[in-house]
C-alpha positions in Angstrom: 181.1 -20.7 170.9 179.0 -19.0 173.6 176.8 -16.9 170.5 176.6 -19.6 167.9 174.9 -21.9 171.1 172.6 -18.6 171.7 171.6 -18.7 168.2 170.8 -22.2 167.7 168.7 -21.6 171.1 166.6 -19.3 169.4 166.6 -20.5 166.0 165.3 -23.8 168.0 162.6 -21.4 170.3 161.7 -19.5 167.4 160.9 -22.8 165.0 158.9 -24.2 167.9 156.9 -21.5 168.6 155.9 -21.6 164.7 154.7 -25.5 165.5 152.7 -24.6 168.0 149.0 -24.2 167.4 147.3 -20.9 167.6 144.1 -19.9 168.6 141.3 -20.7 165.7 139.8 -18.1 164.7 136.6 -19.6 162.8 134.0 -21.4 164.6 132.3 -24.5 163.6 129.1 -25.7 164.9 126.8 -29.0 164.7 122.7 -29.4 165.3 121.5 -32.7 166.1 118.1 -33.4 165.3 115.7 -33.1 168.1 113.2 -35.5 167.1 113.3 -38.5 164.9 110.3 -40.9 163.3 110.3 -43.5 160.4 107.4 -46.2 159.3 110.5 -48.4 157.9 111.7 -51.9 159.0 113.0 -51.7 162.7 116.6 -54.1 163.6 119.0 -53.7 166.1 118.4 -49.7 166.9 118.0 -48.8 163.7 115.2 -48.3 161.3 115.6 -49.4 157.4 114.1 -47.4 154.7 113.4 -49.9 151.5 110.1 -49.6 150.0 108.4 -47.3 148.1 106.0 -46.8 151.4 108.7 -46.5 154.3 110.2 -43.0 155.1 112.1 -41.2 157.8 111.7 -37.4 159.0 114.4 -35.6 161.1 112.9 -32.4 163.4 115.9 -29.8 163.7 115.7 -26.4 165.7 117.0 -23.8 163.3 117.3 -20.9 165.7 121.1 -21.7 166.3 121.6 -20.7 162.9 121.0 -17.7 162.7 124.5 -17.0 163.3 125.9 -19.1 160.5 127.8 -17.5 157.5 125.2 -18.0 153.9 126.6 -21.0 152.3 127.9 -23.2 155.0 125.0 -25.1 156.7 125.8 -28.6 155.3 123.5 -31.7 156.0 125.7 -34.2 157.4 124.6 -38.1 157.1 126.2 -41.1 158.9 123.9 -44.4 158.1 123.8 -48.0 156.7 123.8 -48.8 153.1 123.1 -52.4 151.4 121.5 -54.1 149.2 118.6 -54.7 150.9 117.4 -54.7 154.9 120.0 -57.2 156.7 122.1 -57.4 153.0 125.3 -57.4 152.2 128.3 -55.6 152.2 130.2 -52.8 151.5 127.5 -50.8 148.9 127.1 -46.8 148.1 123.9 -45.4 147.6 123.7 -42.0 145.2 121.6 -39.3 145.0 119.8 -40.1 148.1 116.8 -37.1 148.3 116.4 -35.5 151.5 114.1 -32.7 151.6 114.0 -30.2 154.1 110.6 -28.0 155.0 108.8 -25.5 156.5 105.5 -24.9 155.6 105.3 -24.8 152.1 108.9 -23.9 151.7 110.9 -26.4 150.2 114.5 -27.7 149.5 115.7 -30.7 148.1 119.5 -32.0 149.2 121.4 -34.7 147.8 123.7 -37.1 149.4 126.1 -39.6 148.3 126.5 -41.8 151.0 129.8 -43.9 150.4 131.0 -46.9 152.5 134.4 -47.7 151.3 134.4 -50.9 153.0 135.6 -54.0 150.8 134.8 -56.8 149.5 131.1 -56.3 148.2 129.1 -59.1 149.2 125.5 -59.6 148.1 124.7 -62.1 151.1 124.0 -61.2 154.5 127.1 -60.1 156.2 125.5 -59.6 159.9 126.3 -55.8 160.1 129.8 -56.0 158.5 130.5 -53.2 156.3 127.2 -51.3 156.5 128.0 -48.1 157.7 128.3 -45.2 154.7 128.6 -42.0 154.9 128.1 -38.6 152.7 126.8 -34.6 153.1 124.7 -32.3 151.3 125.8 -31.4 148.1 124.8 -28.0 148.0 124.0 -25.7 151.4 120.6 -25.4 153.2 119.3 -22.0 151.7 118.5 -20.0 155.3 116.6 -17.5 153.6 114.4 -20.0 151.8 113.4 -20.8 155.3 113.4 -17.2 157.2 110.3 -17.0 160.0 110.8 -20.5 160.4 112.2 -21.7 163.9 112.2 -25.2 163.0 112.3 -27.4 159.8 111.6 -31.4 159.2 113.8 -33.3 156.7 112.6 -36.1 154.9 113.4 -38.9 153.2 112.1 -42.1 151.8 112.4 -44.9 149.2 112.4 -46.4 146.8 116.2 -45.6 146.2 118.1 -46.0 143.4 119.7 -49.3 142.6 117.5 -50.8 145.1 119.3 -49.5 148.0 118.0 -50.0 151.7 119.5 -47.6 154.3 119.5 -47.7 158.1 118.7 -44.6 159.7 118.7 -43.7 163.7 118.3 -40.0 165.1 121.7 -39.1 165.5 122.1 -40.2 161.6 121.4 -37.1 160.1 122.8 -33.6 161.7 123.7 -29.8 160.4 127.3 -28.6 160.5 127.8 -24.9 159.9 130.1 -22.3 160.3 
């Protein structure tokens, strides 16, 4: 009786020591933008980019990634999405061109930006089921951008389908690894 109990006190140690999480071993790292401007319509915080005249440029310090692994800088975008400034509801915006530069060195990125909110609703719904979000869908090139210790990333409308999207500074950031 005594060794069966010893076994099923290690069998029971053992399986828990399996569960419990280990050290990571990869490292994952974010850059926030460190400036932020836009010409587009300003609402509560946020600034909506509509018209084929209104913009928004990020300013990120690139230093930082000097240590990331090619391949695995990723721009990262949390905004609004509707169907036009103070629209509706619950509306994706495709191919959304940002483009990032230094110089003259440049490199267009395209985001999806999906808000899976539902229903879709064409009139103003006050905020509800706005929010969208999407990434890169290819890596920042870092060697595109070498000698550069900073790089601005643009965007600006029109967007397809008519799309307006609300943009802040903490909308757009850099994830690498």
């Amino acid at each position: 009786m005594k060794i069966r109990g010893s076994i099923a006190a290690v069998t029971t140690a053992a399986a828990l020591v399996l569960l419990a999480p280990g050290t990571a071993s990869a490292a994952v790292g974010v850059d926030n933008a460190s400036a932020f401007s836009s010409n587009g319509t300003s609402s509560g915080g946020w600034t909506w980019v509509h018209q084929d005249t209104d913009s928004a440029s990020w300013t990120f310090n690139i230093t930082s990634l000097q240590s990331a692994k090619q391949g695995t800088v990723y721009l990262n975008v949390d905004a609004l999405v509707s169907n036009r400034v103070n629209g509706g509801s619950g509306y994706s915006a495709s191919s959304v061109r940002f483009t990032a530069a230094c110089g003259n060195v440049r490199q267009v990125l395209k985001v999806k930006l999906v808000n899976p909110f539902r229903p879709v609703f064409s009139g103003n719904s006050l905020g509800i089921g706005w929010a969208a979000t999407g990434h890169s869908s290819a890596p920042l090139r870092l060697t595109k951008f070498d000698g550069c210790s900073q790089i601005t990333v643009t965007t600006g409308g029109p967007y397809a389908q008519e799309r307006a999207i609300g943009f802040r500074q903490a909308s757009l950031s850099l994830g690498y690894s």
